[in-house]
C-alpha positions, 0 to 999 in steps of 0.5 A, a space after each residue: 688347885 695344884 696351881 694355888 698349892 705351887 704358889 703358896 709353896 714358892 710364896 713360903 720358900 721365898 718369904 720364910 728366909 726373909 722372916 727368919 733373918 728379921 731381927 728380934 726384940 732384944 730380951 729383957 733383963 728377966 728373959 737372960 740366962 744366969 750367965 748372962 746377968 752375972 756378966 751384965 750385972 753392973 747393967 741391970 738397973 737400966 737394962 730395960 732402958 737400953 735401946 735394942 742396938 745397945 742390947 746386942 751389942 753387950 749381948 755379944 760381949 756377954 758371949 765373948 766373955 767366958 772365952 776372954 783371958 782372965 784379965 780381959 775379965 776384968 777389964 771388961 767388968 771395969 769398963 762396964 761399971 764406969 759405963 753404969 756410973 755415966 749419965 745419960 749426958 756423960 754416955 753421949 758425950 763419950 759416943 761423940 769423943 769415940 767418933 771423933 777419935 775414930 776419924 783422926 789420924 793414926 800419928 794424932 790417935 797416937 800421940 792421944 794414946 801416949 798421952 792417956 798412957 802418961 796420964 795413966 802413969 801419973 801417981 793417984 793424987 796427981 790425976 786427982 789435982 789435974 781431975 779437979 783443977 779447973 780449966 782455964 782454956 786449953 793448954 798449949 800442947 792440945 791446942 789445934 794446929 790449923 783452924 780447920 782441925 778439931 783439937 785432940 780428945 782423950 780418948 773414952 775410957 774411964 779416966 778424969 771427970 768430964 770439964 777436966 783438962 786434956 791428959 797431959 804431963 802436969 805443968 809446973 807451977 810457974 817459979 819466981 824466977 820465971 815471973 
């Protein structure tokens, strides 16, 4: 009897740490705080339909959140609502472009970034017209330098359209001179 009593002991003390780090089922959207839901909110319509990874990965902004700067708030909320507008098809078409972005090099992320930046400084109605131009195929800038190497992507934050052109400095219309 003490012998059975002292394996089930062991048996416990062994499988109830690897019992309490089993990860739980996300919460659904009734089951989070107040808190929580108001820093959710622009999920809420599809919070249900997340898979459980992507649950606690917002989760875990939701705990940051109360700490960030009020700016950070803010651009957090922004981000979030852009996300929400995203189809399914635009979501994955933004993973793909930040695993891209996440393995080039740091002199190509930079020159991305300083891209985005002067896409970013452009007025309003000039990102419009690049936003709603079509595209004719790739502009010399973007282009890559050797075959083997993917051209540049913008990077994933909430911007033009998808199927608009790369961020760049708007191209002047040719002149009658130059024809």
């Amino acid at each position: 009897m003490a012998k059975a009593l002292l394996a089930l002991a062991l048996w416990l003390c062994l499988s109830l740490p690897v019992l309490a780090a089993a990860p739980k089922k996300p919460p659904n959207w009734v089951e989070l705080s107040t808190e929580q839901q108001q820093v959710l909110a622009p999920l809420a319509s599809d919070w249900d339909k997340l898979e459980p990874e992507r649950k606690r990965k917002w989760l875990g902004i939701a705990k940051r959140y109360p700490k960030m700067k009020p700016d950070a708030q803010a651009r957090v909320q922004r981000r979030m609502q852009a996300w929400a507008k995203l189809t399914p098809k635009e979501r994955q078409a933004a993973r793909e472009n930040y695993k891209r972005m996440e393995k080039l090099p740091p002199e190509k992320k930079q020159g991305l970034t300083q891209q985005w930046e002067e896409y970013n400084r452009l007025p309003e109605q000039e990102r419009r017209k690049l936003g709603s131009a079509p595209r004719k195929g790739p502009i010399a800038s973007a282009a890559p330098k050797s075959p083997a190497e993917p051209a540049p992507v913008p990077a994933v934050a909430p911007g033009p359209p998808e199927g608009s052109p790369p961020v760049t400095a708007p191209i002047p219309a040719p002149t009658s001179a130059s024809q």
